[in-house]
Residue frames relative to the residue before (quaternion, step in Angstrom):
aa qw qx qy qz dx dy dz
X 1.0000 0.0000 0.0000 0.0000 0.00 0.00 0.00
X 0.0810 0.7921 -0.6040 0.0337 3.72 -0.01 1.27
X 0.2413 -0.7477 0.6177 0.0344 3.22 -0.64 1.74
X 0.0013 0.8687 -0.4935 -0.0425 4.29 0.79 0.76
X 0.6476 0.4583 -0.3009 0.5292 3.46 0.91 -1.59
X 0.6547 0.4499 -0.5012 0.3432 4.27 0.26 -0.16
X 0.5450 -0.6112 0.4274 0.3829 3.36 -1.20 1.13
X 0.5485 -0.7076 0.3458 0.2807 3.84 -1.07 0.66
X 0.3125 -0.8282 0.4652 0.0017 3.16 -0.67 1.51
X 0.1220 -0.8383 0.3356 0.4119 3.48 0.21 -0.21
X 0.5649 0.4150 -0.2783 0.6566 3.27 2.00 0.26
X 0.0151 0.7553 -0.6499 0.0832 3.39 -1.32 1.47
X 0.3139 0.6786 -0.6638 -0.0170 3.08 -1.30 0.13
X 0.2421 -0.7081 0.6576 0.0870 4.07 0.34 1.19
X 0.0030 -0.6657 0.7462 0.0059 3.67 -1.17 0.81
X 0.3838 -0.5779 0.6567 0.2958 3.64 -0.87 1.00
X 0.6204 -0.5201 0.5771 0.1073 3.07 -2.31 0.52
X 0.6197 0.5782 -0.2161 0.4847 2.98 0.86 -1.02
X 0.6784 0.6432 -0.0693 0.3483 3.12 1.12 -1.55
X 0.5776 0.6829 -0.1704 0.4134 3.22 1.54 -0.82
X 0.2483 -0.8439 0.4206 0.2220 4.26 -0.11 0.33
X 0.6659 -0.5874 0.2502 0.3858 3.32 -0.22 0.84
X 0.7247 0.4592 -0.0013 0.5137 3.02 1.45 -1.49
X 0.5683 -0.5530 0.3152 0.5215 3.41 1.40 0.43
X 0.3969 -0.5284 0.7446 0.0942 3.21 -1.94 1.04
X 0.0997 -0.5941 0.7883 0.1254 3.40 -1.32 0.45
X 0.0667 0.7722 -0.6127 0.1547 3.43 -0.81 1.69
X 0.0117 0.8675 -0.4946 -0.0520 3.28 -0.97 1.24
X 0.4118 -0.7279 0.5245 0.1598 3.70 -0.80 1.44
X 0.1127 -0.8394 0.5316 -0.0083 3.82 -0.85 0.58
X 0.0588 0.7872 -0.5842 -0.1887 4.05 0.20 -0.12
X 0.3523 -0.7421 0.5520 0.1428 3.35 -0.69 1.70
X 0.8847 -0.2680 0.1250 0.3605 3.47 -1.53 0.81
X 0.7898 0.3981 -0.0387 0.4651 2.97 0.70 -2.05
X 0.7590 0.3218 -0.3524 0.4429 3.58 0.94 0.11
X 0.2399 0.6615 -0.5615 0.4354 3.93 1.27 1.05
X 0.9383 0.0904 -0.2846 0.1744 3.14 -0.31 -0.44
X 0.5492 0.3166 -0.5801 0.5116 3.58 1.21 1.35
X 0.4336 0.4718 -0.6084 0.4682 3.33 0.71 1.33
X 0.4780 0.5439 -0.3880 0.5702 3.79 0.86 -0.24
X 0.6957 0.5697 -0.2655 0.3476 3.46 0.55 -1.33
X 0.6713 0.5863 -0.1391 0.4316 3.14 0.88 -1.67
X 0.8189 0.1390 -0.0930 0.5490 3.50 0.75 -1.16
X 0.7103 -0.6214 0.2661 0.1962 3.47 0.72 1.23
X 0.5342 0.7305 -0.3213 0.2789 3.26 2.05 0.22
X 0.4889 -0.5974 0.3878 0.5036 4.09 -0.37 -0.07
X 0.8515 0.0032 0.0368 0.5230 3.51 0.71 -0.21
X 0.0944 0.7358 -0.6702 -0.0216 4.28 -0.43 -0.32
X 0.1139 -0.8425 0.5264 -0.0059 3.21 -1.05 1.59
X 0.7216 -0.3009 -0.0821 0.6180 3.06 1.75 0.41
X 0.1807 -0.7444 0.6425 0.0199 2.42 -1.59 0.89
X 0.0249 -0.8506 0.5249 -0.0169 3.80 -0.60 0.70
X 0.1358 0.7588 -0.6107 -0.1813 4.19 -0.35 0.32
X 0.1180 -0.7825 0.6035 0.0981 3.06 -1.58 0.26
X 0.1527 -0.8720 0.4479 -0.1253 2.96 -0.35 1.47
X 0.2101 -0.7619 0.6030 0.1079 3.62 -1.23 0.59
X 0.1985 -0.8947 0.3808 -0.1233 3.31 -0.75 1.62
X 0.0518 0.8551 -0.5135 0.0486 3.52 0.42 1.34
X 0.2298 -0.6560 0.6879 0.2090 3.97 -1.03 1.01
X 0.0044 0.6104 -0.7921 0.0011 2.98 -1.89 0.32
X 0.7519 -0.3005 -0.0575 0.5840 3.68 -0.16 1.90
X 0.8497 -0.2970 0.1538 0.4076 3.46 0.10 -1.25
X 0.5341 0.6246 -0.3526 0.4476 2.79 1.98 1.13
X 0.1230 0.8407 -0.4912 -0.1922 3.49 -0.24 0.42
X 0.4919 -0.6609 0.5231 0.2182 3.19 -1.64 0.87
X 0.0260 -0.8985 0.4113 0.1511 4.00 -0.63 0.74
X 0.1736 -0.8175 0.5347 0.1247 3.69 -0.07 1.00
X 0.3578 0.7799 -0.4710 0.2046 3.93 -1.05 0.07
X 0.3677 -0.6868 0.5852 0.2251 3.33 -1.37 0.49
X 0.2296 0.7444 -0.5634 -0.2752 3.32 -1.18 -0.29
X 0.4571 -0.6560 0.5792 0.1590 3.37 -1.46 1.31
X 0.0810 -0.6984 0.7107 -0.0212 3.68 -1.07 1.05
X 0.1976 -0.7740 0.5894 0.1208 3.12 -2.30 0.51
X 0.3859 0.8922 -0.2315 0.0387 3.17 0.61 0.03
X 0.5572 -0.6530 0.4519 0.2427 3.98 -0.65 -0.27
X 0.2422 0.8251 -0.5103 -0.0129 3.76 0.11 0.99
X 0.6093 -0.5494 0.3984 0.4102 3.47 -1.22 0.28
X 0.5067 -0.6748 0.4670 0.2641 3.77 -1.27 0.77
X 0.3508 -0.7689 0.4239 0.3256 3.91 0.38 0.35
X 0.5676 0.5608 -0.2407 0.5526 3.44 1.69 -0.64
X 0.7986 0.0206 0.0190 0.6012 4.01 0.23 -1.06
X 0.5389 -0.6183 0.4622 0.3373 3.76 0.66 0.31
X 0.7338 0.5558 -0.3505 0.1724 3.27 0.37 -0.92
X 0.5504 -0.5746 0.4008 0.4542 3.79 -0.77 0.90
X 0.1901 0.6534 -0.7210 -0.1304 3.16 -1.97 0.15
X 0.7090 -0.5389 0.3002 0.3417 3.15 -1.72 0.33
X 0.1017 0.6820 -0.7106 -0.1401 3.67 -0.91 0.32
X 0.4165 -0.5548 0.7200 -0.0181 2.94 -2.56 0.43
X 0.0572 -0.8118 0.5572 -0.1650 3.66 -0.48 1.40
X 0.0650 -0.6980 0.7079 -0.0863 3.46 -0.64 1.25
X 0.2450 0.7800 -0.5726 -0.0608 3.75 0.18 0.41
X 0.3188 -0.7329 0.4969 0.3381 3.82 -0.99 0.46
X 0.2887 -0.7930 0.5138 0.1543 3.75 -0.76 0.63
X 0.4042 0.7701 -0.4779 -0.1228 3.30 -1.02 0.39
X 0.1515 -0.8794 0.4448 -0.0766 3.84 -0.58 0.90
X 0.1322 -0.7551 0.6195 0.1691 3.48 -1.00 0.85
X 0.1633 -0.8009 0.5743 0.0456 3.24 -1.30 0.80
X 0.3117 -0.7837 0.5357 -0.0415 3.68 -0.78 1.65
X 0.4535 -0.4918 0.6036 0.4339 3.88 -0.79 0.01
X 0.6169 -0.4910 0.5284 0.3149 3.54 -1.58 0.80
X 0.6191 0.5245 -0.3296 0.4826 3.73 0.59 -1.02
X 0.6162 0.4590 -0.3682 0.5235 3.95 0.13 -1.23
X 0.5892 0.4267 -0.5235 0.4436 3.71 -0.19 -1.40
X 0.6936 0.5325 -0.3586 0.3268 3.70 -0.35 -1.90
X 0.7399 0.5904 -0.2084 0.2459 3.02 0.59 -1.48
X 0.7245 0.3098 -0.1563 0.5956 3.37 1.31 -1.20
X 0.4339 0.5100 -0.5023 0.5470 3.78 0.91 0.53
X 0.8423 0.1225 -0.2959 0.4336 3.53 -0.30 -0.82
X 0.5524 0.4030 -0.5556 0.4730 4.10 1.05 0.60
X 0.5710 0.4891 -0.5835 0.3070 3.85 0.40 0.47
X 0.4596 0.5163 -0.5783 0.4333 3.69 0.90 0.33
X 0.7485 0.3163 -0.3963 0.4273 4.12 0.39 -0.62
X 0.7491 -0.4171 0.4341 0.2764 3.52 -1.40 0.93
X 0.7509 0.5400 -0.2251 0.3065 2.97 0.56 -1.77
X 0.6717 0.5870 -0.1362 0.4309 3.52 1.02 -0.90
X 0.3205 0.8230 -0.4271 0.1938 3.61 1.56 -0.24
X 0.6926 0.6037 -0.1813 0.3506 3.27 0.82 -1.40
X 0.6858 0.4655 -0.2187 0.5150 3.41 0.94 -1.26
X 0.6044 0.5363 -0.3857 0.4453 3.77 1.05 -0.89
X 0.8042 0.4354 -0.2883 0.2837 2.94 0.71 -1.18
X 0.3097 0.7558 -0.3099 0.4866 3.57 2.12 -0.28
X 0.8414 0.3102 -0.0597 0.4385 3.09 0.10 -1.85
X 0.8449 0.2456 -0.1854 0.4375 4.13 0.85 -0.30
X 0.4563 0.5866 -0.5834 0.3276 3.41 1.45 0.44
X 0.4107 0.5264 -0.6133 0.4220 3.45 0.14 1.17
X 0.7049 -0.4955 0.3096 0.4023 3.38 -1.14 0.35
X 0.8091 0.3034 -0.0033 0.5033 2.80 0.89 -1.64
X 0.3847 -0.5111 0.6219 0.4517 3.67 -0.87 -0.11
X 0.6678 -0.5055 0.4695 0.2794 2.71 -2.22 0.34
X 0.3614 -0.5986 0.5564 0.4489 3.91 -1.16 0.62
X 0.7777 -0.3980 0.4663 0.1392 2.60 -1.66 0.25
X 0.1256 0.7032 -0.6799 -0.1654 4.16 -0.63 0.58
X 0.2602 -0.7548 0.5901 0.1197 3.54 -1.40 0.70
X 0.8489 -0.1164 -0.0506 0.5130 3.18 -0.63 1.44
X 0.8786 -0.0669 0.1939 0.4313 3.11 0.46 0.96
X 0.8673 0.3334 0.0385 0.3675 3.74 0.40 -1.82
X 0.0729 0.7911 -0.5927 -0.1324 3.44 -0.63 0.36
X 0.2764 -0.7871 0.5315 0.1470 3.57 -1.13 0.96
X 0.4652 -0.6920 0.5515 -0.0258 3.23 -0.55 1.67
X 0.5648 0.4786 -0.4027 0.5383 3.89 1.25 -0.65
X 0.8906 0.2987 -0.2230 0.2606 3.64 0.57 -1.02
X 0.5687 0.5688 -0.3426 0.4854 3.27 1.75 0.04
X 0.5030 0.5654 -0.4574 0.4670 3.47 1.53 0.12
X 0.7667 0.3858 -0.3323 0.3910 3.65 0.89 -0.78
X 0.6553 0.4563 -0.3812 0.4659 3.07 1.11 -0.26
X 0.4804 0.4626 -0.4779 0.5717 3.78 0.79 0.45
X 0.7808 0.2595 -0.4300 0.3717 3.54 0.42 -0.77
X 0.3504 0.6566 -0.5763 0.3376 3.75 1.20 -0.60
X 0.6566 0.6158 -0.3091 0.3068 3.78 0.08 -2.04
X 0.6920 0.6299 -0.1505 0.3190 3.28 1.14 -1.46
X 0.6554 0.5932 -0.2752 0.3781 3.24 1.08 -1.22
X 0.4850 -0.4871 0.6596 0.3042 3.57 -1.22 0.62
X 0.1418 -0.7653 0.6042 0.1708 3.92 -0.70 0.92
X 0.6889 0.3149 -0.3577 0.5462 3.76 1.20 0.25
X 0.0504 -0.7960 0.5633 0.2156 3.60 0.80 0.92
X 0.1052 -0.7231 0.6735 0.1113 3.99 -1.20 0.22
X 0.1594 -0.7265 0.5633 0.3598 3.76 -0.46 0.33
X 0.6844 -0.5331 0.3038 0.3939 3.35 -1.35 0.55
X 0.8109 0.4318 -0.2285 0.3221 2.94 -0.99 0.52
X 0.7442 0.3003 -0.2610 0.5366 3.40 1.76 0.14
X 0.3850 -0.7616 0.5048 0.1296 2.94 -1.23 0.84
X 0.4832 -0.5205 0.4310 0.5567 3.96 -0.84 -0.07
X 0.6704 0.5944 -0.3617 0.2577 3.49 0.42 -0.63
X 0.6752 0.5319 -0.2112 0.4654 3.05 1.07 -0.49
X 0.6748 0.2661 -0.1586 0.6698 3.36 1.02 0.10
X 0.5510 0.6642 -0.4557 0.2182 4.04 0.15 -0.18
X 0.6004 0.5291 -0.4034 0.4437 3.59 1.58 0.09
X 0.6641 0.4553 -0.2499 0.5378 3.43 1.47 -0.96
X 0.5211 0.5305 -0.6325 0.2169 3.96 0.13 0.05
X 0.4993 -0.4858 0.6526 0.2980 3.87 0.39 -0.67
X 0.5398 -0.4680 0.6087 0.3450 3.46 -1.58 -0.74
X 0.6372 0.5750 -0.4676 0.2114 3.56 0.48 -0.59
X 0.5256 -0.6632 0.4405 0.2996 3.92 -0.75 0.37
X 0.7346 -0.5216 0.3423 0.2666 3.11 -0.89 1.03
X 0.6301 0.5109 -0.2247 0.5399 3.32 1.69 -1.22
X 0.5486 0.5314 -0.2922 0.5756 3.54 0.77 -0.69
X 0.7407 0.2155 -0.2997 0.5613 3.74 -0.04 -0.13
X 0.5319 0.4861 -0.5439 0.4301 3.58 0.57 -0.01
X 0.7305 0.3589 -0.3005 0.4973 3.59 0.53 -0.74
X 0.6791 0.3924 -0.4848 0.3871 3.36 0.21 0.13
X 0.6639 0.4476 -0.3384 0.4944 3.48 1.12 0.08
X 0.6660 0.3692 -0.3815 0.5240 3.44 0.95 0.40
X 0.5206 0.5002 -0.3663 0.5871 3.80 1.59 0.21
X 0.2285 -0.8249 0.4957 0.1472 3.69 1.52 -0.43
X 0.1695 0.6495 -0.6939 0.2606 3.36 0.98 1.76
């Protein structure tokens, strides 16, 4: 199954539609050894020692409804002292998924009146539905992008504050010491 034309993830797992039981799939997503650390990369982290979702998958014609958790390990930098600590992610997931066509479809029928009913059917959910392309939905990339969502974007390890350090940072950017700690000056 060479999936070339999709933009490179470093986490796959395409699940046909078709493929999916009415009554729910029990589907589990894993990122083997070798594919942590341009998942680390990807989401800007110092390190990710695992990461696993698990997810329960129920179709209804060409919709499918996803339930699931996914449990992360991983290592982010402190924005305050740089230095890595450990974090722990339990993140709950859930997502509806539509054919690409349908989405289109009920966007360009919410301009006619007539169509009120179904819109309102099909978006009294917060969100629209994601998108399935051709058919496939990749469980590798909605896991990172659930866990991306997850991440604290000002990671702090416990126990520090800015005060406590704001005389000693210097000017350099946080980004700037990120690379020097992955050049291991």
């Amino acid at each position: 199954m060479a999936h070339d034309h999709l933009p490179a993830s470093p986490l796959k797992h395409p699940i046909r539609v078709e493929a999916i039981r009415p009554r729910g799939s029990e589907v589990v997503v894993r990122a083997e050894a070798e594919q942590l650390p341009a998942i680390a990369v990807q989401l800007g982290l110092v390190s990710v020692e695992a990461l696993e979702g698990r997810y329960t998958l129920t179709r209804n014609g060409e919709r499918v409804k996803l339930d699931g958790r996914i449990a992360a390990r991983l290592h982010q930098a402190c924005v305050v002292t740089l230095e890595p600590f450990p974090v722990q992610l339990d993140v709950p997931v859930q997502l509806d998924f539509a054919p690409e066509e349908d989405i289109a479809a009920f966007a360009r029928r919410n301009d006619r009146d007539d169509a009120e009913i179904d819109i309102e059917v099909l978006l009294n959910e917060e969100d629209p539905p994601e998108p399935i392309v051709e058919g496939v939905i990749d469980l590798g990339s909605v896991t990172l992008e659930f866990l991306a969502l997850a991440l604290d974007p000002y990671p702090r390890k416990p126990g520090v504050s800015f005060e406590s350090s704001a005389g000693d940072t210097g000017t350099e950017s946080p980004f700037a010491a990120l690379a020097k700690l992955k050049r291991g000056d």
